[in-house]
SEKE-294827 format. One record per residue (C-alpha): z, y, x; residue in one letter. Coordinates in pm, 1 decimal. Example, Ala and Ser with C-alpha at 12.3 -4.5 7.8 and 13.67 -1.06 7.14 Angstrom:
REM SEKE-294827
DRENTOR       c3       c2       c1 marpa
DRENTOR    780.0   -450.0   1230.0     A
DRENTOR    714.0   -106.0   1367.0     S
//
This chain:
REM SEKE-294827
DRENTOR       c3       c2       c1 marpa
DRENTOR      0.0      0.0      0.0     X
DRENTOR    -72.1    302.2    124.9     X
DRENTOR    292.6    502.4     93.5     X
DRENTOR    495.1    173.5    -21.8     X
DRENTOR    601.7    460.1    282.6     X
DRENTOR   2421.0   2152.6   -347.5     X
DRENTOR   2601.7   2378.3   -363.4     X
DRENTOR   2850.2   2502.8    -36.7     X
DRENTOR   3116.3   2762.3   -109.8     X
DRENTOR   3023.0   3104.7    -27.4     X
DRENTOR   3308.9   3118.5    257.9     X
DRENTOR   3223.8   2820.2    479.7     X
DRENTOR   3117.9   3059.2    770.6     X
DRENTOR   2748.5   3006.3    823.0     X
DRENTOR   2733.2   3041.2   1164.6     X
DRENTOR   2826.1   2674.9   1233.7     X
DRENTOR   2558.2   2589.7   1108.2     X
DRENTOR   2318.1   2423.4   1421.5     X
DRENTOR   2601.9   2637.5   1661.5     X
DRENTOR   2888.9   2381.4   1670.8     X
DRENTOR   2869.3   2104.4   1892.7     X
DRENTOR   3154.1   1855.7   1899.4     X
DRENTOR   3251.9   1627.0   1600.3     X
DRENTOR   3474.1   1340.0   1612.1     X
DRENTOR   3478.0   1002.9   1386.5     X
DRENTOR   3796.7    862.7   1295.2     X
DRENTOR   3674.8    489.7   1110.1     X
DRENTOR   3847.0    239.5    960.2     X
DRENTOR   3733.4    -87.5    774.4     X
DRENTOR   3926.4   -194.7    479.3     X
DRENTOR   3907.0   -512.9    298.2     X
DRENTOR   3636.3   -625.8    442.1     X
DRENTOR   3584.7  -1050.7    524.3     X
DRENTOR   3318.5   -988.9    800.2     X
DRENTOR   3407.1   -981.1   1160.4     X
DRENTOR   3275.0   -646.4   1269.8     X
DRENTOR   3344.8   -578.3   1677.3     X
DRENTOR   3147.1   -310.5   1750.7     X
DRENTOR   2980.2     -7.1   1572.4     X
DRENTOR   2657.6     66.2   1662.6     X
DRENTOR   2532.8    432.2   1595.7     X
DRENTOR   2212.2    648.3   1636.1     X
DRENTOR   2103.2   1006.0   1589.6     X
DRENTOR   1828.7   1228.2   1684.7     X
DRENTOR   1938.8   1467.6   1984.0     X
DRENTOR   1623.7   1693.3   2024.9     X
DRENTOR   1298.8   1522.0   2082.0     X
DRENTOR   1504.7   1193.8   2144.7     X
DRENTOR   1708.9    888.1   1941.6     X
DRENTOR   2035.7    872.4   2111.6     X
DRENTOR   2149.7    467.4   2039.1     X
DRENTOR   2498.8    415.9   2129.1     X
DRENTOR   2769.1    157.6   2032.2     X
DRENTOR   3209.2    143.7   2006.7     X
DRENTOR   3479.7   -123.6   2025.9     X
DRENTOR   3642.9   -176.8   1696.9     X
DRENTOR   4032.6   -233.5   1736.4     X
DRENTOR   4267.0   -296.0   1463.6     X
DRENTOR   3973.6   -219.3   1189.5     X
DRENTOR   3969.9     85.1   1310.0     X
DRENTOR   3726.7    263.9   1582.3     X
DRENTOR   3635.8    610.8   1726.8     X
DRENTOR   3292.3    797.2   1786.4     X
DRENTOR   3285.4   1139.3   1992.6     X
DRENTOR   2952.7   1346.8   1971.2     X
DRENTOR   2842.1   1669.7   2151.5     X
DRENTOR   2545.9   1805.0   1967.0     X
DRENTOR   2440.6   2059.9   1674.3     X
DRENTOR   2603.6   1997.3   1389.2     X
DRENTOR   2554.9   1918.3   1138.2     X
DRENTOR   2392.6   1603.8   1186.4     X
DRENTOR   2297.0   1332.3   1047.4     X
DRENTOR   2414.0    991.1   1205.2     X
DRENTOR   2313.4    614.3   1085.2     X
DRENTOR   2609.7    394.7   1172.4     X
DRENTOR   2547.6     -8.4   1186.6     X
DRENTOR   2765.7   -330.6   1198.5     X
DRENTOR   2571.6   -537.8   1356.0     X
DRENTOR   2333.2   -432.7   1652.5     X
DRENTOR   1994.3   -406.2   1512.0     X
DRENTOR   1833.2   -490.7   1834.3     X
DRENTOR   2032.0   -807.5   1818.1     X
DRENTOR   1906.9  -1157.6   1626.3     X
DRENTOR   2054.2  -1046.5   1268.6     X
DRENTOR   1886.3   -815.0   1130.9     X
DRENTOR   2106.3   -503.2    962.7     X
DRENTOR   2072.7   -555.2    563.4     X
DRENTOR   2159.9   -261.8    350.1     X
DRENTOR   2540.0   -346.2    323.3     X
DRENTOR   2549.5   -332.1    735.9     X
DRENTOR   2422.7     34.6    721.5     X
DRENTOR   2613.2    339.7    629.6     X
DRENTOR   2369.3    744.1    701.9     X
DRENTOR   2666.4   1022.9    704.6     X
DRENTOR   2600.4   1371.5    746.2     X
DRENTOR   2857.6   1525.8   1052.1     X
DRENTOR   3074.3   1838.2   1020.8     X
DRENTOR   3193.7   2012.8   1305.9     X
DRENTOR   3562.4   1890.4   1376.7     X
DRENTOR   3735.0   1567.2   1238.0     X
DRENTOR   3503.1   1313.7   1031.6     X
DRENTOR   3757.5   1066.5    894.0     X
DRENTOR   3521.7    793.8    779.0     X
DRENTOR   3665.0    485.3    529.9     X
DRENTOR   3433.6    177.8    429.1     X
DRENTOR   3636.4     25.2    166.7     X
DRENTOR   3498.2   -388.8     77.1     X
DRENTOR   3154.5   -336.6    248.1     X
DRENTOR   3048.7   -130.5    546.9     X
DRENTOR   2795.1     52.3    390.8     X
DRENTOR   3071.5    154.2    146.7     X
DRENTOR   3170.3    455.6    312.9     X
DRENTOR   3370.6    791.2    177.0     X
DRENTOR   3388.4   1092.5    409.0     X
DRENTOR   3680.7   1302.8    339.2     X
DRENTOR   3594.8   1633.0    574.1     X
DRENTOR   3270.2   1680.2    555.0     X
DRENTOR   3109.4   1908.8    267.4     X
DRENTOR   2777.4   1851.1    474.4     X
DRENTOR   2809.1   1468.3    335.3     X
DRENTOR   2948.5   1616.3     46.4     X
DRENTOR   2619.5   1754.6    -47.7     X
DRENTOR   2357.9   1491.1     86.3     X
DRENTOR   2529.6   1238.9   -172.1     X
DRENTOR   2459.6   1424.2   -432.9     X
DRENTOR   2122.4   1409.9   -296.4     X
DRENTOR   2090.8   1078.5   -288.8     X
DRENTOR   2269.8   1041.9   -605.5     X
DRENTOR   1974.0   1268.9   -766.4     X
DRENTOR   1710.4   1081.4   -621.0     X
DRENTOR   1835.6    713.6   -682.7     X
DRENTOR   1650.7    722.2  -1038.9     X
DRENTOR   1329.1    775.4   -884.7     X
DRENTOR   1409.1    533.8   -610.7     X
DRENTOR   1513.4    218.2   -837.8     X
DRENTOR   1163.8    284.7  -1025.3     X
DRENTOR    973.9    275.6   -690.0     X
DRENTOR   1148.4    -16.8   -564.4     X
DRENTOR   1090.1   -197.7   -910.6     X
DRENTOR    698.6   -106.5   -868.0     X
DRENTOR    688.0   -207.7   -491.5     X
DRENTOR    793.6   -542.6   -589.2     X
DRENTOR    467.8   -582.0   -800.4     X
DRENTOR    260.8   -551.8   -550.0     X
DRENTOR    228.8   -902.7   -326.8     X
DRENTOR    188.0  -1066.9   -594.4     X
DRENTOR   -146.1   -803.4   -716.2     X
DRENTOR   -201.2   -857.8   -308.8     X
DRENTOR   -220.8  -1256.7   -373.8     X
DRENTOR   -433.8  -1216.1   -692.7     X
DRENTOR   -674.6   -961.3   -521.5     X
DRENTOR   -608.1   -744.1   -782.2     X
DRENTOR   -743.1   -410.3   -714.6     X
DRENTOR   -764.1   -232.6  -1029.8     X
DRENTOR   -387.7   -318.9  -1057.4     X
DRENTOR   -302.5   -213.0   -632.8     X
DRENTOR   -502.4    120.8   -744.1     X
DRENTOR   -263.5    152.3  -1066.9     X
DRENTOR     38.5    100.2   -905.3     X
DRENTOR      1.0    279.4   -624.7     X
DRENTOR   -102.5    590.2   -834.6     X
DRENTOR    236.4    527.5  -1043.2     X
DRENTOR    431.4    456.5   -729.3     X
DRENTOR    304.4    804.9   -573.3     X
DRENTOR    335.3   1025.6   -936.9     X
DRENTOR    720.6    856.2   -930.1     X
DRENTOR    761.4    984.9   -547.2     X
DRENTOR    633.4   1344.3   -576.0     X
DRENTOR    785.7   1429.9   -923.0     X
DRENTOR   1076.3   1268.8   -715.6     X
DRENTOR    997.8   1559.6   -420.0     X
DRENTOR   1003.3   1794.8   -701.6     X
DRENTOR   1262.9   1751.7   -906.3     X
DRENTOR   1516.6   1666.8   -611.6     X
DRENTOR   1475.6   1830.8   -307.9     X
DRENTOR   1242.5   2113.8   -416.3     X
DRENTOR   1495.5   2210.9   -686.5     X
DRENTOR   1772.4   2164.7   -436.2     X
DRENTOR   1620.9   2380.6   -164.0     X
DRENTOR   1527.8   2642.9   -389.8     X
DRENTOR   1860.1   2680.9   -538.9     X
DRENTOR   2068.8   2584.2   -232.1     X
DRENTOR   1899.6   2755.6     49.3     X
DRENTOR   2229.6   2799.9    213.8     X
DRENTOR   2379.9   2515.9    209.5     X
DRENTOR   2426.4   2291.4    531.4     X
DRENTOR   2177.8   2031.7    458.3     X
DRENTOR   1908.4   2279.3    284.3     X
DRENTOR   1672.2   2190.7    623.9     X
DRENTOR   1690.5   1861.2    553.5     X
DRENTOR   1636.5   1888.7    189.5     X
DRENTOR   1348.1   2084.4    269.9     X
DRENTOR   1225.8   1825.2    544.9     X
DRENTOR   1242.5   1588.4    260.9     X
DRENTOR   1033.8   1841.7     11.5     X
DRENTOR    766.4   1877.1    276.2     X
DRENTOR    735.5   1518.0    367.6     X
DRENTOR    474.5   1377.8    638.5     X
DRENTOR    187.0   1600.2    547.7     X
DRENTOR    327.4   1953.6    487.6     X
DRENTOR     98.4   2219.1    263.5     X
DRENTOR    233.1   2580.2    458.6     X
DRENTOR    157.1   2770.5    110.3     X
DRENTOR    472.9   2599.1    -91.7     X
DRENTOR    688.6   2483.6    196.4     X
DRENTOR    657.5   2812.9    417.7     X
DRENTOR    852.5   3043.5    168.7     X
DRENTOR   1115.8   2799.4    118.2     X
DRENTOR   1179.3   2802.4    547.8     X
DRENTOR   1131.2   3159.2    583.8     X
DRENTOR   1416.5   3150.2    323.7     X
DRENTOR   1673.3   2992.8    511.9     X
DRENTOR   1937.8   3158.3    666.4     X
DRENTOR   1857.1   3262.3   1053.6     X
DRENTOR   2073.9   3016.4   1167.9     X
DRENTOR   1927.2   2747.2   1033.0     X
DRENTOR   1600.1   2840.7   1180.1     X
DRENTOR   1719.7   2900.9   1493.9     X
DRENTOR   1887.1   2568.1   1580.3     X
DRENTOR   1744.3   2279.4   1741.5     X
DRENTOR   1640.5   2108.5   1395.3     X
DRENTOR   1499.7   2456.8   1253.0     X
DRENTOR   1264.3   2520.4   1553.2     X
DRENTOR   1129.0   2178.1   1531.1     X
DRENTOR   1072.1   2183.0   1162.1     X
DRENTOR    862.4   2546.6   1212.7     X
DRENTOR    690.5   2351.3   1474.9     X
DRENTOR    586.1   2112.8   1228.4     X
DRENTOR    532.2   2421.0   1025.2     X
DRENTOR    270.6   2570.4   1252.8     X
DRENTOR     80.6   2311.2   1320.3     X
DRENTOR     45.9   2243.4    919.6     X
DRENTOR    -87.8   2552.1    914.6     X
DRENTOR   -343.7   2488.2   1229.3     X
DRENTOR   -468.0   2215.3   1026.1     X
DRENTOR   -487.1   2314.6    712.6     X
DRENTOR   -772.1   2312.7    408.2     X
DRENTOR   -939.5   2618.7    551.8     X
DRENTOR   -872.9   2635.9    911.8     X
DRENTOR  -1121.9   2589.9   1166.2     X
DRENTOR   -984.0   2201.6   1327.9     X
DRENTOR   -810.8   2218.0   1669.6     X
DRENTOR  -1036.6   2153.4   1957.2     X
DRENTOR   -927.9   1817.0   2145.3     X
DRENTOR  -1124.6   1583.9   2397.4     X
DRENTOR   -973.2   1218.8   2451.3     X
DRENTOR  -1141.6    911.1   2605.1     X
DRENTOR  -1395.2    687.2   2425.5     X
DRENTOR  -1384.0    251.8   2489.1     X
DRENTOR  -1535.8    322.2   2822.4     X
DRENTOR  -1330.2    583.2   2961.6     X
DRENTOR  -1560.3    880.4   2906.2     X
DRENTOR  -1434.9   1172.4   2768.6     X
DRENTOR  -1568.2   1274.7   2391.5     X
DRENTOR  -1499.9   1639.0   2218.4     X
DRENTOR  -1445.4   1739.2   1916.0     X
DRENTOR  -1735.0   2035.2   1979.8     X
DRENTOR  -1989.4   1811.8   2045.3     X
DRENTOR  -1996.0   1727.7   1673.7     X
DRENTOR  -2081.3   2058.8   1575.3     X
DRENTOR  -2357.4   2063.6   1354.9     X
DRENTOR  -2234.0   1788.3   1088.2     X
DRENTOR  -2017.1   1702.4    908.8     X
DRENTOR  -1739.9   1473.5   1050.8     X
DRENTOR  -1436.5   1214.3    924.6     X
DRENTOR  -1201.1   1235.3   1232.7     X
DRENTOR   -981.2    949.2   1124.9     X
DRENTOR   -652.7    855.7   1286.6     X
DRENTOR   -595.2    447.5   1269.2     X
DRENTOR   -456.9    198.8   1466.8     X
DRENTOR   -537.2   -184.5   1508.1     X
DRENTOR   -200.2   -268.5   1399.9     X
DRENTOR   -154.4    -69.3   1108.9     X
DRENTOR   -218.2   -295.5    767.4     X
DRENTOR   -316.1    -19.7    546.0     X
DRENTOR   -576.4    139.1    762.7     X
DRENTOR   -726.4   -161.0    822.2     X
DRENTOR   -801.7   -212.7    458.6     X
DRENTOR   -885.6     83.5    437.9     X
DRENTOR  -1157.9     53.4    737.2     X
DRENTOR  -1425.7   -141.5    458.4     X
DRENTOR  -1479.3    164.2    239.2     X
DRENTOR  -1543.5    399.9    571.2     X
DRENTOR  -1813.9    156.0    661.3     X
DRENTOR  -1946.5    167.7    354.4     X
DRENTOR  -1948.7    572.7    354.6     X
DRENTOR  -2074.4    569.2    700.8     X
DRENTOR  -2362.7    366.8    654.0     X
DRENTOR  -2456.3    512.5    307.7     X
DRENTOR  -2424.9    898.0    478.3     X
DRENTOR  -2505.1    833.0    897.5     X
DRENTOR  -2839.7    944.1    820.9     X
DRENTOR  -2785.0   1284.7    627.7     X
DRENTOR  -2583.2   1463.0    903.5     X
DRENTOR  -2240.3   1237.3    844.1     X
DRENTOR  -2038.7   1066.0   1120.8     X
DRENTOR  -1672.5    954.4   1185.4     X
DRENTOR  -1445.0   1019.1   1475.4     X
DRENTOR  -1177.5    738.4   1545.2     X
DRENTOR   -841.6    812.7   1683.1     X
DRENTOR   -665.4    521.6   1734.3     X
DRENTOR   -253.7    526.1   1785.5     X
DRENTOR   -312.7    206.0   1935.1     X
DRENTOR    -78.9    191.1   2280.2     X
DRENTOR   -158.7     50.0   2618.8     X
DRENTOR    140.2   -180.8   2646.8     X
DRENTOR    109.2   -548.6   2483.1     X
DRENTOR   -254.4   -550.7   2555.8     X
DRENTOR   -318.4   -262.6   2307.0     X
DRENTOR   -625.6   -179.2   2439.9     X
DRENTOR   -782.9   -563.2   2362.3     X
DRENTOR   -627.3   -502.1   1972.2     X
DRENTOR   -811.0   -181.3   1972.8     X
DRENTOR  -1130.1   -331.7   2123.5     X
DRENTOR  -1070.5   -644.1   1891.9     X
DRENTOR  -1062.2   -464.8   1563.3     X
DRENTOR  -1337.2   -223.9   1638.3     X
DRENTOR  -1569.3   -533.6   1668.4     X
DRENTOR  -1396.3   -719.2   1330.5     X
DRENTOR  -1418.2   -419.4   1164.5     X
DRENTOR  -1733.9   -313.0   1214.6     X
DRENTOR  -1656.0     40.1   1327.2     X
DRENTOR  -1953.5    150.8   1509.5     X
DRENTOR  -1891.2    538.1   1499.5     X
DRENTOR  -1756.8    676.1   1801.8     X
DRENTOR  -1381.1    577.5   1900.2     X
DRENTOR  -1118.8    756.0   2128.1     X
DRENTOR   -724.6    705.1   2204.9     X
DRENTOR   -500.3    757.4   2486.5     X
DRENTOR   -355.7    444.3   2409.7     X
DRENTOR     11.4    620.6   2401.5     X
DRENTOR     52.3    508.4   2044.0     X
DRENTOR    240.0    783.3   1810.1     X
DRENTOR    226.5    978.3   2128.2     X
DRENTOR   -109.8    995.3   2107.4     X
DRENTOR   -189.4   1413.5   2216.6     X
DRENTOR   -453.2   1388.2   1943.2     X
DRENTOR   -194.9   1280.4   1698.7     X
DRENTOR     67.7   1490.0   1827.9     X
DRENTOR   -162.6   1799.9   1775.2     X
DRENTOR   -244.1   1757.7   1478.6     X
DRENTOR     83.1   1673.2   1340.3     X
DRENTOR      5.6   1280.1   1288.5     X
DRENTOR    300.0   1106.5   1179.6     X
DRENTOR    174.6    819.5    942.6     X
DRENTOR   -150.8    657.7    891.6     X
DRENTOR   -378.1    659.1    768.1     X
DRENTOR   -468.2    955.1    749.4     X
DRENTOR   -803.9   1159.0    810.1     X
DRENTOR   -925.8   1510.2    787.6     X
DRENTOR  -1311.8   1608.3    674.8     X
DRENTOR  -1487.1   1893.9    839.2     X
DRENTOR  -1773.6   2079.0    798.6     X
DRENTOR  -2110.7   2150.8   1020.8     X
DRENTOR  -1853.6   2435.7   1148.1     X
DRENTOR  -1589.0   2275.4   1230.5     X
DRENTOR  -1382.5   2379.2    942.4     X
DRENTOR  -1161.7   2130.5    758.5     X
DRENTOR  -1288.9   2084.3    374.8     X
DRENTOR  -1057.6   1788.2    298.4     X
DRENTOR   -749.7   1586.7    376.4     X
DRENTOR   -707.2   1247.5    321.2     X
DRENTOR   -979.5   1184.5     87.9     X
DRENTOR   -962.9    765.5     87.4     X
DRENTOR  -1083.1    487.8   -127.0     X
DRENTOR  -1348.7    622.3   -399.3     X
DRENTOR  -1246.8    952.6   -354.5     X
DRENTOR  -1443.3    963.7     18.8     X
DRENTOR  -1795.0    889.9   -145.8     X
DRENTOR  -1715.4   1126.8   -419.4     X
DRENTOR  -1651.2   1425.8   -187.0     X
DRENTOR  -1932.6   1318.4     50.7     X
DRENTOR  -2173.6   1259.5   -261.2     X
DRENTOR  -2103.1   1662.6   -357.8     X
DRENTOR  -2136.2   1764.7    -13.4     X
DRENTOR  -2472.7   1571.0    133.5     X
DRENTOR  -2761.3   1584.2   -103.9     X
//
């Protein structure tokens, strides 16, 4: 499937927010049957996922961070680079104040209660709001292997219509409301994060940032977010696509300029991802109906060298059929195509003109030969 992907008082001080940097856990396990050693923990620290782990003595354990608060922290049970793989029970997100977190999982781990933090506070009722929405999706995902098994494609196109209707009214109605109502509250950046999602449209979502209190937007998490922001707007309906070069199958560098002159899918893919792959029929099928009337497509694989990437890449270029031109670093999501243009799930694709202007984003499935049908006559 393609996407199967509050309110804080007026006198909390707002300048701890993305200013403070040291925050304690105080844990404790209560009633639960599991032996549980060690916490594991993880959290984003700039550009990079700080993993981490603590002893647990006498059900109880302790967790000292030095970073912006506040922040949001997953905390495990079991290590989840280990052979048992963390199940939702195992897993508990919290949202970090500055100061004392005193942090109780009461029968299961995942059963957690936070009694300092108004951060947490809030992003419960978050989650609280958005649960309805989420029950509904996770009802319709679980529809779809068995559509998979019975090659059922009018009902795959159905459900993943419903599933994406459920997740934006979901965007909407929960963190859109939310961050337009709670602009300063201490998770309002991630609400809006969550509003923007992976493929952010600058008109709606640049209002709400510029909205935020100063410093929001100046820490660590606000710069990144407006660096998102920017390049949304660099690659946006209407903007003239980011110049890039990158290295074909034989090592020979290929531009974006020298495609000037028609019009041009550049599509980002990788070997291993399941959706573009079955996604990679219908650009054949657009490629060879429109090669001949000033239409081509420009692959950029996320593919990565390590684990023999390059042979996967190779491998499903020749399976697939893909004989437009193809380029990668082979870095994977690192990919400084990718990364330019703000690539953070596939598939996804952007349409420009003879210009070099982008007319279209993600046009997939039917919608591809529609677009192309009204553009090349």
């Amino acid at each position: 499937m393609k996407r199967i992907l509050l309110y804080l008082c007026v006198c909390l001080p707002l300048a701890v927010l993305g200013q403070t940097k040291n925050a304690a856990i105080n844990g404790s396990l209560k009633n639960i049957s599991a032996n549980i050693p060690n916490i594991y923990f993880t959290y984003r620290s700039g550009d990079e996922m700080i993993r981490d782990s603590v002893k647990v003595a006498d059900n109880s354990y302790v967790i000292n961070i030095e970073e912006e608060m506040p922040l949001m922290i997953t905390l495990l049970s079991v290590d989840p680079q280990g052979e048992i793989r963390p199940v939702k029970k195992d897993v508990a997100q919290v949202y970090l104040q500055a100061g004392t977190n005193t942090i109780i999982s009461t029968d299961s781990f995942s059963n957690v209660q936070v009694k300092e933090s108004k951060a947490h506070a809030e992003y419960v009722k978050l989650k609280t709001a958005s649960e309805f929405f989420n029950n509904q999706m996770r009802e319709l995902g679980s529809k779809y292997p068995a559509l998979k098994a019975n090659n059922d494609t009018a009902g795959i196109k159905k459900l993943e219509a419903d599933y994406e209707a459920l997740n934006n009214k979901m965007q909407e109605d929960v963190y859109g409301a939310y961050v337009k109502q709670n602009n300063h509250s201490p998770i309002a950046l991630y609400a809006l994060s969550q509003y923007a999602g992976y493929d952010i449209d600058p008109v709606k979502i640049e209002p709400l940032f510029n909205a935020l209190p100063a410093t929001a937007k100046e820490s660590g998490a606000g710069k990144r977010f407006a660096k998102k922001l920017a390049i949304a707007k660099a690659t946006a309906i209407g903007a003239m696509a980011p110049e890039f070069s990158q290295a074909d199958t034989t090592g020979k560098q290929v531009s974006l300029a020298s495609f000037k002159g028609k019009y041009v899918l550049v599509d980002f893919w990788a070997s291993w991802c399941g959706p573009c792959r079955a996604e990679n029929p219908n650009v054949v099928a657009a490629f060879n109906k429109y090669k001949n009337k000033n239409f081509t497509v420009l692959g950029v694989s996320l593919d990565d060298a390590e684990d023999d990437g390059k042979v996967s890449w190779l491998k499903a270029i020749a399976k697939d059929q893909l004989t437009w031109t193809q380029v990668s670093d082979l870095k994977g999501w690192q990919n400084s195509v990718a990364q330019q243009y703000g690539i953070q799930a596939i598939p996804q694709n952007l349409l420009l003109d003879p210009t070099g202007k982008i007319i279209a984003k993600n046009v997939r499935g039917e919608e591809l030969h529609q677009k192309l049908e009204e553009l090349i006559k």
